[in-house]
N, C-alpha and C positions, 0 to 999 in steps of 0.2 A: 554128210556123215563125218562125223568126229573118227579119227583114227589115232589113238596115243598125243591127242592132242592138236594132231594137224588136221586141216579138211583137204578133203578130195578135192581134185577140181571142176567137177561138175556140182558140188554144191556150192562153191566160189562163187562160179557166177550165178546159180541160182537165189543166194542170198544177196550178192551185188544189185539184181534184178528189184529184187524185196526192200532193199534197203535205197532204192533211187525212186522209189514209188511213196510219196506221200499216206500216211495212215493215221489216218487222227486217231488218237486217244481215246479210252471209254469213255462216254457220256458220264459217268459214276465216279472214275476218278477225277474228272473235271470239275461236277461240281464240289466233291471231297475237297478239294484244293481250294477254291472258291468261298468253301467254309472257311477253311483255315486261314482266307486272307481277310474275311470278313471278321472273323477273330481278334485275327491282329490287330486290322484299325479299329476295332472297339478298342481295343486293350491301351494301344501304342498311339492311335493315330494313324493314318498314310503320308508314304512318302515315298519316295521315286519307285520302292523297288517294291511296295506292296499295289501300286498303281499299274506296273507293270503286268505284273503278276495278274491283277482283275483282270487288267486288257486279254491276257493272254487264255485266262479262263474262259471270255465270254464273246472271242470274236476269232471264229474258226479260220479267215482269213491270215489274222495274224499269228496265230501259231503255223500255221502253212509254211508263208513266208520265214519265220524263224526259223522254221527246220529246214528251209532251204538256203539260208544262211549258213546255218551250222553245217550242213551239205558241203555247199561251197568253200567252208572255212577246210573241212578234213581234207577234200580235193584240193584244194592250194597247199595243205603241208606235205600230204601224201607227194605232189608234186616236187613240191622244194626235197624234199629228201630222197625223192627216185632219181634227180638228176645231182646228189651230189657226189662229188669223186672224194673217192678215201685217198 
């Protein structure tokens, strides 16, 4: 629970918990996005980043993995920054 902005510490680690647990996306905004990138390559063409984009639409693996990148990426700055000295 929110208090003037701050949280408790019991909801710390209970959203810590939530946020280290993989959840995939709706099925609905998935394919939504999926429209949108089939869109594009009619419109535009593909290119690295509309290819991406399908991949990530249509292969539940690799959004997994990306959001355990992007995981990784927050823990390494969080890191860098808890151990620097002012």
């Amino acid at each position: 629970m929110s208090i003037n902005g701050t949280y408790t510490t019991g909801n710390m680690a209970k959203n810590y918990l939530i946020m280290n647990k993989f959840k995939d996306f709706d099925a609905d905004k998935v394919a939504a996005k999926l429209k949108q990138v089939e869109e594009f390559e009619v419109k535009y063409g593909s290119n690295d980043l509309s290819k991406a984009w399908r991949k990530w639409c249509t292969d539940y693996e690799y959004r997994k993995k990306e959001w355990e990148w992007r995981q990784a990426l927050a823990n390494a700055n969080q890191e860098i920054y808890a151990k620097k000295i002012y």
